[in-house]
MIFIMAR-495587 format. One record per residue (C-alpha): residue number from 1; residue in three letters; x, z, y. Coordinates in steps of 0.001 Angstrom, whole numbers, plus 500000, padded with zeros to 6 digits. Layout:
N
+------+------+--------+--------+--------+
: resi : resn :     xx :     zz :     yy :
+------+------+--------+--------+--------+
:  NUM :  Ala :      X :      Z :      Y :
...
+------+------+--------+--------+--------+
end
This chain:
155
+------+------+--------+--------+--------+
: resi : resn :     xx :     zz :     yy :
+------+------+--------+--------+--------+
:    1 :  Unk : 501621 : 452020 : 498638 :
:    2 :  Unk : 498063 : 452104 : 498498 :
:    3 :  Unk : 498048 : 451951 : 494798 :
:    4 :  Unk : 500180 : 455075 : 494358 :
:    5 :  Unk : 497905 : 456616 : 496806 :
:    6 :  Unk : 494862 : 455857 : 494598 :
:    7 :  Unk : 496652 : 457107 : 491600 :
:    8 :  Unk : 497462 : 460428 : 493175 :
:    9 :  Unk : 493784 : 460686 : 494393 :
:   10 :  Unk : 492633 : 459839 : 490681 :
:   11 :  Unk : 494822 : 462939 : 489114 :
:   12 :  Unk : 494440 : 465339 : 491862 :
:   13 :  Unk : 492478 : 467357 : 489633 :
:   14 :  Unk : 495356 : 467672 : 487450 :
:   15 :  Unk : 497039 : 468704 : 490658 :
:   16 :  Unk : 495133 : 471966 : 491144 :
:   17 :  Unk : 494753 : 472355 : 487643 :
:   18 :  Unk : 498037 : 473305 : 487252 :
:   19 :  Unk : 497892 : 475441 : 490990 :
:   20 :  Unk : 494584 : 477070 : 489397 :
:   21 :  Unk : 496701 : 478151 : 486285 :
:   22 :  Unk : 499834 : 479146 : 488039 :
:   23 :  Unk : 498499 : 481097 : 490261 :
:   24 :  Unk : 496008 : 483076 : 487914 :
:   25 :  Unk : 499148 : 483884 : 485763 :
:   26 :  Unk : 501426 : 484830 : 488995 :
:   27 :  Unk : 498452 : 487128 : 489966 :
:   28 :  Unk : 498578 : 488387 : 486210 :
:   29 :  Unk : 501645 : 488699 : 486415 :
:   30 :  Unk : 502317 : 491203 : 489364 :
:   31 :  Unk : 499994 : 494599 : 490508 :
:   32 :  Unk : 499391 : 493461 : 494051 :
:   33 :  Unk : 497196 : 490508 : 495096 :
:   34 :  Unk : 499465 : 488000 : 495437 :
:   35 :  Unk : 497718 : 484558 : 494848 :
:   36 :  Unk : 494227 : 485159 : 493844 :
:   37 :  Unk : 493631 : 482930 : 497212 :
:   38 :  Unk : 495198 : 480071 : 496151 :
:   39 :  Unk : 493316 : 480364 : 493220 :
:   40 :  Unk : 490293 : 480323 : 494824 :
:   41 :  Unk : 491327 : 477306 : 496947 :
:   42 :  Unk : 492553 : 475678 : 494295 :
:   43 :  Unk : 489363 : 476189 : 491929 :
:   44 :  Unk : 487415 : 474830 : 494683 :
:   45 :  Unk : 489400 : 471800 : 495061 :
:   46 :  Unk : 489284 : 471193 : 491252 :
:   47 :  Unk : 485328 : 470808 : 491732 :
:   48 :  Unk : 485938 : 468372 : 494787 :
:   49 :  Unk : 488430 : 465964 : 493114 :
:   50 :  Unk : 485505 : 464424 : 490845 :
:   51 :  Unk : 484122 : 463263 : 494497 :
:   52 :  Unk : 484568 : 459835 : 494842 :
:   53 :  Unk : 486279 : 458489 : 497529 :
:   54 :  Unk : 487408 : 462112 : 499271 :
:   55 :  Unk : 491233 : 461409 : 500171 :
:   56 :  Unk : 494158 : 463466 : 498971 :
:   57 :  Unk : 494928 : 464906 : 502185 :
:   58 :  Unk : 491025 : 465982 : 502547 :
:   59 :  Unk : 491291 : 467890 : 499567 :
:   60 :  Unk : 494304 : 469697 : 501092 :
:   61 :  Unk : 492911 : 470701 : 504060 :
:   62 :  Unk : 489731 : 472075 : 501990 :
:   63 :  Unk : 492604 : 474005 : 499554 :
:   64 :  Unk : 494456 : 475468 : 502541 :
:   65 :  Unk : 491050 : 476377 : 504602 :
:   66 :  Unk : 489262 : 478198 : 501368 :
:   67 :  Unk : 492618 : 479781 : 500185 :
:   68 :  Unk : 493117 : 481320 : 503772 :
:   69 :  Unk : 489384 : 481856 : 503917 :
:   70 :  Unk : 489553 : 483771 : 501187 :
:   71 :  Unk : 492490 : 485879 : 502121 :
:   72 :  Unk : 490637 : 486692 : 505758 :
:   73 :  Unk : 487707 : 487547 : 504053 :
:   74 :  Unk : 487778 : 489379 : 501040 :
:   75 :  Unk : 491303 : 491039 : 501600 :
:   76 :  Unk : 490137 : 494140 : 503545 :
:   77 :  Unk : 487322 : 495151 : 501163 :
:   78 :  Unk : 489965 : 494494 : 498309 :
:   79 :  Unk : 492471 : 496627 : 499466 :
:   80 :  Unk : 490083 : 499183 : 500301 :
:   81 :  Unk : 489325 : 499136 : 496077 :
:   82 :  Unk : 492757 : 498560 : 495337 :
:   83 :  Unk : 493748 : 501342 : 497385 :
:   84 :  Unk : 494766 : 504385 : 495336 :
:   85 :  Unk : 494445 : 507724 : 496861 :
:   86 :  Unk : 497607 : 509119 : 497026 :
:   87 :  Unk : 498745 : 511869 : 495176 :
:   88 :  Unk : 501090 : 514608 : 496615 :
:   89 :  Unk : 503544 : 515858 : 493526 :
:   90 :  Unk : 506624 : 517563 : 493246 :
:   91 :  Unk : 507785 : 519470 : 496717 :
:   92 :  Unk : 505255 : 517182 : 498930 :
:   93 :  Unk : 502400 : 518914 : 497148 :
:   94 :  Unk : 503938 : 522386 : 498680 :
:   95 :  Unk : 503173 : 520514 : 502460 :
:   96 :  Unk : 500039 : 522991 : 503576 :
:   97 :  Unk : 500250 : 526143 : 501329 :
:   98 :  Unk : 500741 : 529207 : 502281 :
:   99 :  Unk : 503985 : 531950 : 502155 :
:  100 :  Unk : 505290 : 534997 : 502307 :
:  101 :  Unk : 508219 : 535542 : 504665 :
:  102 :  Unk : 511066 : 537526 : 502571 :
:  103 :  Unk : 513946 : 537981 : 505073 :
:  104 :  Unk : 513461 : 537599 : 508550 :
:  105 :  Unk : 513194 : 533833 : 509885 :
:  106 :  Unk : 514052 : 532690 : 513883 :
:  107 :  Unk : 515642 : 530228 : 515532 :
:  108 :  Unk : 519244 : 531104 : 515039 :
:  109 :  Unk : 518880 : 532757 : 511194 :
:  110 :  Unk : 517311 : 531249 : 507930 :
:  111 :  Unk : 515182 : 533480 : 506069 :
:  112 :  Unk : 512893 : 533148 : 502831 :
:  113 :  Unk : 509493 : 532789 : 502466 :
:  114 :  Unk : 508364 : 533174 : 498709 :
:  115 :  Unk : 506232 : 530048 : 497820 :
:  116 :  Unk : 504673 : 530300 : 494537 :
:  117 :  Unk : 506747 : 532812 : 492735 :
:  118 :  Unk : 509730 : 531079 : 494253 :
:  119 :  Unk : 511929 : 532219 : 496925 :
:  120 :  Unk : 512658 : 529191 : 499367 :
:  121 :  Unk : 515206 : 528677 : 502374 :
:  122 :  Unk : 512942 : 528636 : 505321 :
:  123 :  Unk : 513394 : 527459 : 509037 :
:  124 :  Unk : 510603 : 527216 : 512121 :
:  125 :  Unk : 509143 : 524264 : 513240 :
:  126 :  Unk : 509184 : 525578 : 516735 :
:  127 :  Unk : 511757 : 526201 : 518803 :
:  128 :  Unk : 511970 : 530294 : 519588 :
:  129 :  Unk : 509593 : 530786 : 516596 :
:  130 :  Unk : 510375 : 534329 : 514804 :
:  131 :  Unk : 508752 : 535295 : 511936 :
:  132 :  Unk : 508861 : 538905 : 510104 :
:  133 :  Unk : 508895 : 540038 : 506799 :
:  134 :  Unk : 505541 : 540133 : 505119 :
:  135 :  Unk : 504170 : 537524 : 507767 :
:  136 :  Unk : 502002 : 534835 : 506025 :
:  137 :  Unk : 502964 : 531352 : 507120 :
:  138 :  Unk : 502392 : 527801 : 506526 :
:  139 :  Unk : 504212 : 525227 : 504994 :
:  140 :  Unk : 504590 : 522755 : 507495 :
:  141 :  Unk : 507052 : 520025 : 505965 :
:  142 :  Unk : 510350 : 520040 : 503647 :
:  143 :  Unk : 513828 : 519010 : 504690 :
:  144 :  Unk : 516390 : 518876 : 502018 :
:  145 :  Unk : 515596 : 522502 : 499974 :
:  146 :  Unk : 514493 : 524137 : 503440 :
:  147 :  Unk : 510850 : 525062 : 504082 :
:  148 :  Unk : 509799 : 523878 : 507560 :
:  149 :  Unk : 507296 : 527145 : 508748 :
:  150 :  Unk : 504898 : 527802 : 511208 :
:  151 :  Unk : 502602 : 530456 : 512127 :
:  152 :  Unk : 499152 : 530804 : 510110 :
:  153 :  Unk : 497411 : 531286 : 513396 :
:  154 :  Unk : 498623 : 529716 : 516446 :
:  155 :  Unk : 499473 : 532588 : 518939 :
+------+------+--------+--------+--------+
end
């Protein structure tokens, strides 16, 4: 027993060798940060299995501690980087703009508000909410092909 453990302490470096390379081509491999950590932990251990006499099992608790070291530490400034600003497209980017009402718009009837050149289905966010034609209003979400409108200026 004790020689098998002395031959798995003598190629652990192989050992995270091969973790250091996987994980470097898994992290390649996708867009999100996925195992950077262990590759950190891993290239860390590497250096530490060319100590002599540090047990297996030491070096395991040192990959585990730095990889989730790592992933504590650096993770919230990375995603902060990482983070792309989204951008509204399509109908979302209509969220916020400004229309003209068409046709009449309450509670109980759709109208239209013109958006842009084109003329839209509209409903009120609000309960009781009327709207007449030529009011300006706001775009306030989209369901389906229906405008979601509220007053420019809350009354």
């Amino acid at each position: 027993m004790n020689d098998v453990i002395a031959t798995l302490e003598q190629w652990m470096w192989l050992v995270w060798l091969i973790i250091l390379v996987l994980s470097l081509v898994v992290e390649a491999a996708t867009a999100a940060l996925v195992s950077v950590w262990f590759a950190a932990g891993a290239l860390v251990c590497l250096g530490l299995s060319f100590i002599p006499g540090l047990p297996y099992w030491g070096e395991i608790i040192i990959f585990l501690g730095v990889s989730l070291g790592t992933f504590l530490a650096i993770r919230p400034y990375i995603s902060k980087i990482m983070k792309k600003r989204t951008i509204r497209s399509n109908v979302d980017s209509l969220v916020g703009e400004k229309g003209i009402v068409v046709t009449p718009v309450d509670s109980l009837h759709w109208g239209a508000v013109r958006l842009k050149g084109v003329i839209w289905t509209a409903v009120p966010v609000k309960e009781g909410d009327t709207f007449d034609e030529g009011e300006t209003v706001r775009i306030k979400a989209i369901d389906g092909n229906k405008l979601m409108i509220e007053h420019l200026e809350v009354k």
